[in-house]
KOLFI-228818 format. One record per residue (C-alpha): residue in one letter; residue number from 1; x, y, z. Coordinates in steps of 0.1 Angstrom, whole numbers, plus 5000, padded with zeros to 4 digits. Each point is the difference from the previous one (the first is absolute). Layout:
+------+------+------+------+------+
| resn | resi |   c1 |   c2 |   c3 |
+------+------+------+------+------+
|    a |  NUM |    X |    Y |    Z |
...
+------+------+------+------+------+
END
This chain:
+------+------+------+------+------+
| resn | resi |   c1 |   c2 |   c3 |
+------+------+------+------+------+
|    x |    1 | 4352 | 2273 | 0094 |
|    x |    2 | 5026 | 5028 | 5001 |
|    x |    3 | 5021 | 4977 | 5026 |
|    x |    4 | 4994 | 4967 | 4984 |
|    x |    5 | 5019 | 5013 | 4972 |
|    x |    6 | 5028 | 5018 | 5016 |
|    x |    7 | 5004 | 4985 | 5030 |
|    x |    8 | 4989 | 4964 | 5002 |
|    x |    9 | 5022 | 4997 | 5033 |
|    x |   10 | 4975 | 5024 | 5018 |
|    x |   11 | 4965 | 4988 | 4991 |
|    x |   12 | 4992 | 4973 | 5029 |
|    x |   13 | 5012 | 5034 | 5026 |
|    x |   14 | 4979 | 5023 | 4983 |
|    x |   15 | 4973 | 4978 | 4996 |
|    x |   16 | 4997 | 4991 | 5037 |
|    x |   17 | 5006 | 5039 | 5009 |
|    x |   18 | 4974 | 5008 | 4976 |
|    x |   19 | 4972 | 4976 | 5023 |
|    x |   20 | 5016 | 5014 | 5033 |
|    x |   21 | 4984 | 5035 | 4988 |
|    x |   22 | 4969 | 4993 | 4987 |
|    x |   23 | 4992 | 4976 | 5024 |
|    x |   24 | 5020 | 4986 | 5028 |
|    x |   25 | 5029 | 4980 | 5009 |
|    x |   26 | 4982 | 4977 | 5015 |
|    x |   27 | 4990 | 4987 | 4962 |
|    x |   28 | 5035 | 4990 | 4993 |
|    x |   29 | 5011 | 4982 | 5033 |
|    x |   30 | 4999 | 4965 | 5003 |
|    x |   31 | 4979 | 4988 | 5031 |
|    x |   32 | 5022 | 4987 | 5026 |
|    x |   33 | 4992 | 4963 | 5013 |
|    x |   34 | 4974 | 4998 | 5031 |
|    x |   35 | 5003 | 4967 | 5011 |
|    x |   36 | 4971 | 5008 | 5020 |
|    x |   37 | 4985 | 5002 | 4971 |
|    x |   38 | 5012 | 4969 | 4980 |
|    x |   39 | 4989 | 4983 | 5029 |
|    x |   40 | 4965 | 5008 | 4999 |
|    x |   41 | 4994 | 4991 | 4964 |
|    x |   42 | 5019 | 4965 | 5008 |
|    x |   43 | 4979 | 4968 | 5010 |
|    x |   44 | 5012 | 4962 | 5006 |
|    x |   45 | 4997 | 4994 | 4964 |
|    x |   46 | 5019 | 5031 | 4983 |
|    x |   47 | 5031 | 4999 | 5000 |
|    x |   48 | 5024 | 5033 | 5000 |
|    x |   49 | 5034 | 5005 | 4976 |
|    x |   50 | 5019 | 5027 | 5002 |
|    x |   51 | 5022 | 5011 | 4969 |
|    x |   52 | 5030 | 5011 | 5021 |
|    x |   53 | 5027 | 5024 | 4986 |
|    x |   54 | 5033 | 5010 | 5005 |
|    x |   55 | 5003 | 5006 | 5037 |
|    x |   56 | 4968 | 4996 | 5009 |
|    x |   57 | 4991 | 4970 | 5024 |
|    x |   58 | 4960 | 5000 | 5014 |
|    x |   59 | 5016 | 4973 | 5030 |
|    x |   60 | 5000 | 5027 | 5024 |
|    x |   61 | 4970 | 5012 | 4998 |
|    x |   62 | 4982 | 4969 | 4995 |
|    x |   63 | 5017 | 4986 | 5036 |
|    x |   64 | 4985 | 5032 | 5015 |
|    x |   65 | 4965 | 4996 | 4988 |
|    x |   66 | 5001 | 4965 | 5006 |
|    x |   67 | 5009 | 5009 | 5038 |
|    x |   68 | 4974 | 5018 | 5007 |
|    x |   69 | 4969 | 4982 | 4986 |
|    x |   70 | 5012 | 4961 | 5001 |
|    x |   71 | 5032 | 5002 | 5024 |
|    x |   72 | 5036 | 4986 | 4985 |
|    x |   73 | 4985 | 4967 | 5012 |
|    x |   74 | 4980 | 4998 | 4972 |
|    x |   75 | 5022 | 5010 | 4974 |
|    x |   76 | 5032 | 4987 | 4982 |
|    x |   77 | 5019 | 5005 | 4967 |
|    x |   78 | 5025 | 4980 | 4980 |
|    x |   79 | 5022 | 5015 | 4975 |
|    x |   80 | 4998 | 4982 | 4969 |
|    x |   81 | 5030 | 4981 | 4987 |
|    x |   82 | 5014 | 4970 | 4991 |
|    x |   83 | 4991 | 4967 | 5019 |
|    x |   84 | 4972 | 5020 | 5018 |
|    x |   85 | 4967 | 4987 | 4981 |
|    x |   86 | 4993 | 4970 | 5024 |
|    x |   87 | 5005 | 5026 | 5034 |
|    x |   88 | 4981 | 5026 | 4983 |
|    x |   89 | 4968 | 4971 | 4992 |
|    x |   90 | 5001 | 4992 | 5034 |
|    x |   91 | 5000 | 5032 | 5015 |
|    x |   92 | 4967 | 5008 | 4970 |
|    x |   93 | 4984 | 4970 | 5016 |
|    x |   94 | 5004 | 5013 | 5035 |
|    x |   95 | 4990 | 5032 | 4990 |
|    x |   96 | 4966 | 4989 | 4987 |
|    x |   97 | 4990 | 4976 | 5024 |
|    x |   98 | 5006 | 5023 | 5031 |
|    x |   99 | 4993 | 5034 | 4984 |
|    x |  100 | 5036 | 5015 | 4999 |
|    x |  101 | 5015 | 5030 | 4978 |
|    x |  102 | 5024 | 4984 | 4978 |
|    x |  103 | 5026 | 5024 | 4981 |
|    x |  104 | 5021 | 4980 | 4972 |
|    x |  105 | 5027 | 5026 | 4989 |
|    x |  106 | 5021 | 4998 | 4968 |
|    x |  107 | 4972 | 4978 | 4976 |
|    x |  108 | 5021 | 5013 | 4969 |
|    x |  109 | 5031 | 4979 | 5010 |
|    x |  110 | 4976 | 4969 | 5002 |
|    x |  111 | 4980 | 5003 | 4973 |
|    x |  112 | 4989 | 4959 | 5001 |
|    x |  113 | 4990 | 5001 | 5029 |
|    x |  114 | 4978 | 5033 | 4997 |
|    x |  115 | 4982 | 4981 | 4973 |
|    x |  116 | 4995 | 4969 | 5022 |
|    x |  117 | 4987 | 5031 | 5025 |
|    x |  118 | 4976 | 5006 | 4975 |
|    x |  119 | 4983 | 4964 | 4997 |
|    x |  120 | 5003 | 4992 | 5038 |
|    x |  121 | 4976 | 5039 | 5007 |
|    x |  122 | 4975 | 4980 | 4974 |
|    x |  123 | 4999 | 4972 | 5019 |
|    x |  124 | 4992 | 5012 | 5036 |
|    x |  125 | 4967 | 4999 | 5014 |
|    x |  126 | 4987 | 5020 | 5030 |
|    x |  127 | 5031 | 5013 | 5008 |
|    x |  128 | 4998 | 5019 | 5036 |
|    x |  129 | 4983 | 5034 | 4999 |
|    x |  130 | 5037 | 5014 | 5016 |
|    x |  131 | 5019 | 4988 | 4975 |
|    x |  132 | 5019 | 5023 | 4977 |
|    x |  133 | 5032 | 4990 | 4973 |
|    x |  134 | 5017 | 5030 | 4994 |
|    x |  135 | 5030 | 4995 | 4971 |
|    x |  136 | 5028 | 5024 | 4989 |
|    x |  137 | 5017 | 4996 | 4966 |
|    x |  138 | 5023 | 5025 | 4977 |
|    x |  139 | 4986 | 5005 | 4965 |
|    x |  140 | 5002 | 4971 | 4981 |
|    x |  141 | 4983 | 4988 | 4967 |
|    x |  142 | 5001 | 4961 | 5013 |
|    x |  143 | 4978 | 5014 | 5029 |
|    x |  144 | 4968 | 4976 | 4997 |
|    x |  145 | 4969 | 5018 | 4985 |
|    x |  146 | 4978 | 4980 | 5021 |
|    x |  147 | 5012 | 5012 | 5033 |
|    x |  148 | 5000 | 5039 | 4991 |
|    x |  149 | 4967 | 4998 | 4986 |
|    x |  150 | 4981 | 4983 | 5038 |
|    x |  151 | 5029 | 5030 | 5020 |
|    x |  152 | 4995 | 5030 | 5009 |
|    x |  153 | 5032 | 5018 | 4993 |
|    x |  154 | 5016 | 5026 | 5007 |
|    x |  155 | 5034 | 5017 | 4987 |
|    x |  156 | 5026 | 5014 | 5023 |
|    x |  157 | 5004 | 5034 | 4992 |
|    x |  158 | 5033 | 5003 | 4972 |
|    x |  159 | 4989 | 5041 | 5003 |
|    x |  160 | 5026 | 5004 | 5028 |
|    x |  161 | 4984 | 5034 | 5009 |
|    x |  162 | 4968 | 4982 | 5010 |
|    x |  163 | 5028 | 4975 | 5021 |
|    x |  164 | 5014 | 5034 | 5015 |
|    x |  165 | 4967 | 5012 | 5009 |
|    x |  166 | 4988 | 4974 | 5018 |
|    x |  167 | 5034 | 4992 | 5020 |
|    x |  168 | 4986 | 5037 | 5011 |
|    x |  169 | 4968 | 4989 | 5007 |
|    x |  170 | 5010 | 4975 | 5022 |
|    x |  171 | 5027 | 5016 | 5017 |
|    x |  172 | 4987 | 5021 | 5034 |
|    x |  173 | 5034 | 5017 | 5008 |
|    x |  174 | 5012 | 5033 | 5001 |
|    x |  175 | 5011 | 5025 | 4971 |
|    x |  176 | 5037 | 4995 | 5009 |
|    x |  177 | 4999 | 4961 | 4991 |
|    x |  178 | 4973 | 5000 | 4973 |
|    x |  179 | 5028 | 5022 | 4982 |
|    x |  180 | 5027 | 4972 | 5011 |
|    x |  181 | 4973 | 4975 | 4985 |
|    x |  182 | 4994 | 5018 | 4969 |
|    x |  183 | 5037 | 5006 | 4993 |
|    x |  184 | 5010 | 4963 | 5007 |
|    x |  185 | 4967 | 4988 | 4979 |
|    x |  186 | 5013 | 5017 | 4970 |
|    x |  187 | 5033 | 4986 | 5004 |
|    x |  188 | 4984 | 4964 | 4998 |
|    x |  189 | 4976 | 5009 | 4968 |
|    x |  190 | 5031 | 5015 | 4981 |
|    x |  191 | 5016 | 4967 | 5003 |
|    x |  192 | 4973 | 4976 | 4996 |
|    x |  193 | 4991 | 5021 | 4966 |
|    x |  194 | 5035 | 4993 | 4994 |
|    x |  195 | 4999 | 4963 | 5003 |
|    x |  196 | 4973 | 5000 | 4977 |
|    x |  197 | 5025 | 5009 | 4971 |
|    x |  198 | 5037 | 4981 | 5011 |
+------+------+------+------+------+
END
């Protein structure tokens, strides 16, 4: 109470310093992504969204785990755009038929075609058990109900600590260039955070 009134600026540091004492810091960071994991709770008939944030991009990761369970054979993406709806239905029907992982990136910047989506996942019947839709989209209001509601989703992590953390995890090198890594990581946060307010 004694900081709420004097120092408003310090309450959200206090509060999470306060839970780092009495119970842990794992209580106040934010899971990092397993696709591993995503993947498992996924079937032919649920899609996935991710919420993407500044920075952030799940393309990567999605290539790798598609690699090693269907091979890049059986996966493609198409970034979502202008003049793209009738080569992104076509590569949906393909998709279903011959159980393919389908990515369609950017569904904010085509917001029609997303709700068209929407009606066309309604429609299919017996879809092949290997087929999965994956869709990436930045925050949006216009972002079809329908669509969130049948996904499993899953935010990219705006908590650029938890980024940092797992750019640690991943990376097997030694001291010297995880320091290298660290110093040019914080370089890029700074001025993403920075783009976020020009």
């Amino acid at each position: 109470m004694f900081l709420r009134c004097f120092r408003v600026d310090r309450i959200f540091r206090s509060i999470n310093q306060y839970i780092v004492e009495t119970m842990d810091e794992f209580y106040i960071m934010p899971p990092v992504v397993s696709f591993t994991a995503i993947f498992e709770q996924t079937s032919s008939t649920i899609p996935v969204c991710f919420i993407l944030s500044a920075g952030s991009d799940p393309t990567n990761d999605l290539i790798k785990l598609a690699d090693t369970i269907v091979g890049m054979s059986n996966f493609c993406h198409i970034s979502l755009g202008q003049g793209q709806e009738k080569a992104a239905l076509r590569l949906l029907d393909g998709a279903v038929k011959q159980g393919m992982w389908l990515m369609l990136q950017n569904g904010h910047l085509l917001i029609r075609f997303v709700r068209e989506l929407e009606k066309y996942l309604d429609r299919i019947e017996n879809p092949h058990p290997d087929f999965r839709l994956w869709l990436t989209t930045d925050p949006t209001p216009t972002f079809p109900i329908g669509i969130l509601q049948k996904s499993l989703k899953g935010e990219s992590a705006c908590n650029y600590f938890t980024a940092l953390c797992k750019q640690f995890e991943q990376n097997k090198r030694k001291n010297l260039h995880k320091c290298i890594l660290l110093c040019m990581y914080y370089v890029y946060i700074i001025c993403i955070i920075r783009l976020k307010f020009t």
